[in-house]
C-alpha positions in Angstrom: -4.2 15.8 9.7 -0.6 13.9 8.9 1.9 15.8 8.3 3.9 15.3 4.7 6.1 12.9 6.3 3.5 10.7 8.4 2.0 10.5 5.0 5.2 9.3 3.2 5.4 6.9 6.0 1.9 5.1 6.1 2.1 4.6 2.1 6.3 3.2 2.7 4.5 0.9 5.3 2.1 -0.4 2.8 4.8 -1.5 -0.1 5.6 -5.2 -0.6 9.2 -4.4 -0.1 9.3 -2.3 3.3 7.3 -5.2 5.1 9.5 -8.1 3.4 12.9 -5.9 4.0 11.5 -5.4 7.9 10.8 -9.4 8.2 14.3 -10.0 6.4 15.9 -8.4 8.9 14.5 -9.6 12.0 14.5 -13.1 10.8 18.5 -12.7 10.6 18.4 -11.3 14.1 16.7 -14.2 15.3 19.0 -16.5 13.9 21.8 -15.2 14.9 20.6 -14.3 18.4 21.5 -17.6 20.1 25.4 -17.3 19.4 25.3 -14.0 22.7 22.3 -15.6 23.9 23.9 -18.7 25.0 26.8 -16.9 26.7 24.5 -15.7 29.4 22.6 -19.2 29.9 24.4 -21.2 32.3 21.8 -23.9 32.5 22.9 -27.5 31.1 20.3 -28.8 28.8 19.3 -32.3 29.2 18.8 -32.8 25.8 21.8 -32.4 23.3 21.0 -31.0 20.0 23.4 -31.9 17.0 24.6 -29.6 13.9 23.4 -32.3 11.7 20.0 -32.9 12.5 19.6 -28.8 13.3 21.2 -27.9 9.7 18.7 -31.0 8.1 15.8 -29.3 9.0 17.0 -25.8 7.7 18.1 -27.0 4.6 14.1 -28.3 4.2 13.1 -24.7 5.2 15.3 -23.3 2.7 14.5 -25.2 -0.3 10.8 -25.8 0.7 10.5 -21.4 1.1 12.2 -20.5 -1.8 9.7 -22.6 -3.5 6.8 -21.3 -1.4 7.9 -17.4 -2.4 8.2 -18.4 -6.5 4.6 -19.8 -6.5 3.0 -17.3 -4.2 4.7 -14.2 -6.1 3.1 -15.7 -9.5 -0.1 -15.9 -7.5 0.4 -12.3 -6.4 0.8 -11.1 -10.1 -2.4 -12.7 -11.2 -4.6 -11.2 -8.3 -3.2 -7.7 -9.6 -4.2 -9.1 -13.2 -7.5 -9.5 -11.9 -8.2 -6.2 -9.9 -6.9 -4.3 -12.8 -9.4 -6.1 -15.1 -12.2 -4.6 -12.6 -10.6 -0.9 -12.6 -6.9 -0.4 -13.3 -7.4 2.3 -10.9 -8.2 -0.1 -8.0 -5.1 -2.1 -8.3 -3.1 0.1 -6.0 -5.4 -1.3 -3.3 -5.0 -5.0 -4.0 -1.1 -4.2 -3.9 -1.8 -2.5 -0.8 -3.6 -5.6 1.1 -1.3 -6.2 4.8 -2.1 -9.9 3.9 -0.3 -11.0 1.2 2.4 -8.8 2.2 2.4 -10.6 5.4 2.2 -14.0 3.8 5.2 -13.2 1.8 7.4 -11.6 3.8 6.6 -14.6 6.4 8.3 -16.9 3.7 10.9 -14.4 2.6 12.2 -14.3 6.3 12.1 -18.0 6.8 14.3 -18.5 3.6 16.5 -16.1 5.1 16.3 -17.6 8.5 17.2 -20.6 7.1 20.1 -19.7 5.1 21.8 -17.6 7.9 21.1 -20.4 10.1 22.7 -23.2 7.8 25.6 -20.7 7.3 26.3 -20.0 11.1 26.3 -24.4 11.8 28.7 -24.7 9.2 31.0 -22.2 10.7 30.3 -23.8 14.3 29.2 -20.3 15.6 26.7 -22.4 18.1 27.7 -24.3 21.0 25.4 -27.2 22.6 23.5 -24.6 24.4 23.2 -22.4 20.6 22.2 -25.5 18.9 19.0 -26.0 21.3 18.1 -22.2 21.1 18.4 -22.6 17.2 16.6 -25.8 17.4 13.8 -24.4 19.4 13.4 -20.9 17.8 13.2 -23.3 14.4 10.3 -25.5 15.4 8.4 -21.8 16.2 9.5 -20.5 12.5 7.1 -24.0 11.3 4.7 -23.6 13.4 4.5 -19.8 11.9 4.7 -21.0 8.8 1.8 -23.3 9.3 -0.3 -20.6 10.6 0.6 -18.8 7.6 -0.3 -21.1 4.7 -3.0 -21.7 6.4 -4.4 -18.0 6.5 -3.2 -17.8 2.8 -5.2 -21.0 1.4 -8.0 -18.9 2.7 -7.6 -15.6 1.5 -6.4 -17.3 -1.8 -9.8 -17.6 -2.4 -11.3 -13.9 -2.4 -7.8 -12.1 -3.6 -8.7 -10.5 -6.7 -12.1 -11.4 -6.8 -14.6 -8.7 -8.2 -16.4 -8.2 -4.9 -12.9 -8.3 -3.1 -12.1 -5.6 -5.2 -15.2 -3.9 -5.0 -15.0 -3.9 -1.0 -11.4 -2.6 -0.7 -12.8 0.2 -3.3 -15.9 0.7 -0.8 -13.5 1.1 2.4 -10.9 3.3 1.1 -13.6 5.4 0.3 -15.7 5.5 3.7 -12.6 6.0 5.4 -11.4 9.5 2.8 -15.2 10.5 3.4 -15.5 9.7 6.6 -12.8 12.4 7.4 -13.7 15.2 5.0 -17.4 14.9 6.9 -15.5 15.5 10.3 -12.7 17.9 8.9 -14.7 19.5 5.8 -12.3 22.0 5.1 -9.2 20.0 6.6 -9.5 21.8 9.8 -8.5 25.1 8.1 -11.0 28.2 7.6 -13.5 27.5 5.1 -12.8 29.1 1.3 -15.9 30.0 -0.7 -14.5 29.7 -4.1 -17.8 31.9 -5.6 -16.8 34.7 -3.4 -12.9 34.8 -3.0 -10.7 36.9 -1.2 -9.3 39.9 -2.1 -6.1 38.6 -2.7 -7.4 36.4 -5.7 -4.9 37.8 -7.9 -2.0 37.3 -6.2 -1.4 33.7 -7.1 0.8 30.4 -6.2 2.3 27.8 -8.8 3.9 25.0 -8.6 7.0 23.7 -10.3 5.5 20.1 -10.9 2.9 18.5 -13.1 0.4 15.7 -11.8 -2.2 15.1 -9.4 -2.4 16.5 -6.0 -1.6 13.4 -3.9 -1.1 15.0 0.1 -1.8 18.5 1.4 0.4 19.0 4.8 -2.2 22.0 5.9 -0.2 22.0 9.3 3.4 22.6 7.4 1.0 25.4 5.6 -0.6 27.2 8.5 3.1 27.2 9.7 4.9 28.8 7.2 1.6 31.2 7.1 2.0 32.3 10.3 5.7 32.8 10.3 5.0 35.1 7.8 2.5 36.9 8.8 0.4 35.6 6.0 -3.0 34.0 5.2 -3.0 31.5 2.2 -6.0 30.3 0.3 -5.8 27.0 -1.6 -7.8 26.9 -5.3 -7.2 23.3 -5.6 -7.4 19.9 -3.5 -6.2 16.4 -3.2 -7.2 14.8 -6.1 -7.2 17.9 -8.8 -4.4 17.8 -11.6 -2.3 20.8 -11.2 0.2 22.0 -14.1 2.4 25.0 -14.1 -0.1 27.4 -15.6 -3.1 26.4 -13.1 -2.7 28.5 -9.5 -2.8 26.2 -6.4 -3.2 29.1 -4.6 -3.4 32.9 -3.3 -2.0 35.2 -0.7 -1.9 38.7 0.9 1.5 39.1 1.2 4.2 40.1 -1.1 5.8 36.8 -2.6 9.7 35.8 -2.6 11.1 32.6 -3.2 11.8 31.3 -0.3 8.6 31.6 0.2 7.0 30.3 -2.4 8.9 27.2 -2.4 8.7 26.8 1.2 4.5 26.3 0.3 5.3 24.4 -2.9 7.0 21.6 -0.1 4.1 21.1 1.6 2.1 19.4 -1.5 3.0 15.8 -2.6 2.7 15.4 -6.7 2.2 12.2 -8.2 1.4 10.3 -11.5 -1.4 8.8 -9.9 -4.8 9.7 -7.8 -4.5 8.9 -4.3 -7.3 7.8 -2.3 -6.3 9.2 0.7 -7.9 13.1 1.5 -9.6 12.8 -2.2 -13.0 10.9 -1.7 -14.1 12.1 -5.0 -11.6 9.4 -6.6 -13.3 6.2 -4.7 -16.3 7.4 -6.3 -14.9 8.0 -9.6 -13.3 4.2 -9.1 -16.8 2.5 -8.0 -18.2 4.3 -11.2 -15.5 3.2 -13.6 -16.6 -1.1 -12.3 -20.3 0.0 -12.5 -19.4 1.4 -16.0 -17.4 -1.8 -17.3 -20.6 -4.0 -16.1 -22.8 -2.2 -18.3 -20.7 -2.5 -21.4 -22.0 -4.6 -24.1 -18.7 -7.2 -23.6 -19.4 -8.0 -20.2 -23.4 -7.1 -19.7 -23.5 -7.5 -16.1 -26.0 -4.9 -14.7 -26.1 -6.6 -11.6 -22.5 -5.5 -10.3 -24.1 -1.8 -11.3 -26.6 -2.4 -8.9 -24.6 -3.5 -6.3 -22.2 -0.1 -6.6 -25.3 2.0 -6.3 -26.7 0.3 -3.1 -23.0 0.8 -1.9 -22.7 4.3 -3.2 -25.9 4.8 -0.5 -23.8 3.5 2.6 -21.1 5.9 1.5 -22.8 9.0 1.1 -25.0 8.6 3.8 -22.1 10.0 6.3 -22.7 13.2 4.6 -25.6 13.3 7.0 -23.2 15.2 9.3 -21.8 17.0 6.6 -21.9 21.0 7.6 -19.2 23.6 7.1 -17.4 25.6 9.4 -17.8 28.7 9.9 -14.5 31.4 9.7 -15.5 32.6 13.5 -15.1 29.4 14.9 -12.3 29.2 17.8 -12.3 25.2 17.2 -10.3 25.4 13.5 -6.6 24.5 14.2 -5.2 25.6 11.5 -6.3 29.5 11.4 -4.1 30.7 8.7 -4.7 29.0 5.6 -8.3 28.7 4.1 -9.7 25.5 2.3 -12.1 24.8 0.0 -14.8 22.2 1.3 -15.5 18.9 -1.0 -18.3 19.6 -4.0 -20.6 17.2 -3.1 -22.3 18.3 -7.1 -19.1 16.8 -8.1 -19.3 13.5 -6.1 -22.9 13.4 -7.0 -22.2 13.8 -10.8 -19.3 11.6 -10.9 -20.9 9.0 -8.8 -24.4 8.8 -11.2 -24.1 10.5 -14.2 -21.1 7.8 -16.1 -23.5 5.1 -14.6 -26.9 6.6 -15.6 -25.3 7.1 -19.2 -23.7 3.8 -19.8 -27.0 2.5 -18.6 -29.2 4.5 -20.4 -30.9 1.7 -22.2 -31.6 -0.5 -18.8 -34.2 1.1 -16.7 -33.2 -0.9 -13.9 -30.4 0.6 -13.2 -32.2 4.3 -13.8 -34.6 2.9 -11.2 -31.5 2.1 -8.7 -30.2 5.4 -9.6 -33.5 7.4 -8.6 -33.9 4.8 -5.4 -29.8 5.8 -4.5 -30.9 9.2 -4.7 -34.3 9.3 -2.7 -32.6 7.3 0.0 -29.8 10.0 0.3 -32.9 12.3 0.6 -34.4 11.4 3.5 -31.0 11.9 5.9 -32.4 15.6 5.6 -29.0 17.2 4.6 -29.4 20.9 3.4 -26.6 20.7 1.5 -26.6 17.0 -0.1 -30.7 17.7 -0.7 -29.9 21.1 -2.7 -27.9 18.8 -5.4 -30.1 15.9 -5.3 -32.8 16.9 -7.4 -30.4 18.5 -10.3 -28.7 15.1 -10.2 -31.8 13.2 -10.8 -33.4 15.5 -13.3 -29.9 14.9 -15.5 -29.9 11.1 -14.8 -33.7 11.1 -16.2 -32.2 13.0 -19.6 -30.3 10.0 -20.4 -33.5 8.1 -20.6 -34.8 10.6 -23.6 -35.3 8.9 -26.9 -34.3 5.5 -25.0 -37.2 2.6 -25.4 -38.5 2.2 -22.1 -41.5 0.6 -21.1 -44.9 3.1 -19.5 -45.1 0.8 -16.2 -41.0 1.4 -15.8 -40.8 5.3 -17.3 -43.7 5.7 -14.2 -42.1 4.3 -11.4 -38.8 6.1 -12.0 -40.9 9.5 -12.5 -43.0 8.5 -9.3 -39.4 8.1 -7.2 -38.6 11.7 -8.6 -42.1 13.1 -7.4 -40.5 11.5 -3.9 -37.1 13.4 -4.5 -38.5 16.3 -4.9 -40.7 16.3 -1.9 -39.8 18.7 0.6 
């Protein structure tokens, strides 16, 4: 598990700015590198550079980058246009993708290159032996920048896209899934929220307001055990919390300190975060199903493809099992976590689709086909909440015009859910 400030790490890694300030900075190392560099060279160069044709070829750099930057930045904006169009939700993704934040901070550093470059020749800060390092490290900077254009012309043509989007959507997910199946209660003791502890009453708040973004469980189980405490969480990434709902309970008298020793340990945003809360990806895959479906766009095709890919999600639940409060294995023995609700994925996942669907039984048909597939990886726990999700999806079909030959098949795929 990442601690609070791994966490606030990886997500300063994946801003626009943190990359471009990074390549900003080591382009103006790199350009000024030669002036000590050339100090410890005592080999005579055959070929003699001048500050004319070096500071030529910057100036192009300059003015061609700058240029470069402009376009690529309104290019940028209109991808995010785009993914937001598909789910406003999923646009934190596209702003996330490594590269266009690559690509740009690539021409950001070359500007800067340049400039720092052109700057140093006019203040004759390079001897001969300066000039051919500067001259040399420039003719790498094109061929990056080459490289670079070249990789962008290509992923120009998927950025934004709506199965660009729908991928990034798809992976984020598996990856928040993928974890919760191998840590299902984030490697702490399991809670059972339908029997709770004794201690139910004694209850945690926080001072913030807004979704549940980061849970540092190993910050937790510290401050836990320093206190001789156990803590049980009511909530998880992903819930909204506000100052009246309890995030948690103790058995240990509560002071201050305390209390706001646990409250540092949670990360409160405006927004969902994909990370630890695999319940969101769903909801986000629902929300493009959902906008196919309306009357505006009428595309039940893309609804179709985010239920086949709502199968290759959920089938890593196969492995899906809880732990048990014996087990030696947990890390983190003194806090207690509530596992995922796999109702709530189901419901989330189906149910908007089903219902902004309700009058095309091919998508009900996809539905009951999602759901039969799930089936058969001969999950306890996934099967137990199978068959209440398909006897709800059928409801929206009540009163609905569908054809005998259809209205059979999808209650002949229900016969198969059902099926021990």
């Amino acid at each position: 598990m990442l601690s609070k400030t791994q966490w606030i790490v990886s997500q300063l890694t994946r801003t626009l700015w943190v990359r471009a300030s990074l390549f900003a900075v080591l382009a103006m190392i790199t350009a000024l590198i030669a002036i000590p560099l050339e100090h410890y060279l005592n080999y005579d160069f055959d070929i003699a550079i001048g500050a004319d044709s070096v500071k030529d070829i910057l100036h192009i750099l300059a003015s061609s980058m700058l240029a470069v930057t402009t376009f690529s930045l309104s290019i940028m904006v209109s991808a995010y246009a785009s993914s937001s169009s598909v789910s406003p939700r999923a646009t934190q993704l596209t702003q996330q993708d490594t590269t266009t934040q690559n690509v740009l901070a690539t021409f950001i550093g070359s500007f800067l290159y340049s400039l720092v470059g052109i700057v140093a020749l006019s203040s004759h800060a390079y001897g001969v032996t300066g000039r051919f390092i500067l001259f040399t490290v420039t003719i790498g900077v094109i061929l990056l920048i080459v490289i670079t254009i070249l990789r962008w012309i290509e992923h120009l043509s998927q950025l934004g896209r709506l199965g660009e989007t729908v991928d990034r959507v798809e992976a984020a997910t598996l990856t928040a899934i993928e974890e919760r199946v191998l840590f299902p209660s984030l490697d702490a003791k399991e809670l059972d929220l339908d029997n709770p502890p004794d201690y139910i009453d004694n209850t945690l708040f926080h001072k913030d307001i807004g979704y549940i973004q980061h849970i540092d469980i190993e910050a937790l189980n510290r401050y836990a055990k320093e206190h001789d405490a156990e803590i049980s969480l009511l909530v998880g990434s992903g819930d909204f919390i506000h100052l009246n709902r309890a995030i948690g309970c103790t058995n240990i008298e509560l002071s201050e300190s305390f209390v706001t020793a646990i409250q540092s340990t949670f990360t409160i945003g405006s927004d969902r975060s994909f990370d630890q809360d695999p319940g969101f990806g769903m909801i986000v895959l629902t929300e493009i199903a959902s906008r196919a479906l309306s009357q505006a766009i009428n595309d039940p095709g893309t609804a179709i493809d985010v239920i086949n890919r709502s199968i290759r999600i959920l089938s890593k639940l196969k492995d899906y099992k809880l732990f048990k409060v014996e087990q030696d294995e947990i890390s983190y023995q003194y806090v207690r976590v509530p596992c995922i609700s796999i109702e709530h994925i189901l419901n989330d996942m189906y149910l908007p689709i089903a219902r902004d669907g309700a009058a095309m039984a091919e998508v009900h048909i996809a539905i009951q086909e999602a759901l039969f597939a799930l089936s058969q990886l001969k999950n306890q726990a996934l099967h137990a909440n199978l068959l209440g999700v398909s006897d709800l999806v059928n409801q929206y079909l009540a009163g609905v015009l569908v054809i005998d030959a259809d209205r059979e098949k999808i209650n002949t795929i229900m016969q198969k859910i059902k099926a021990p």
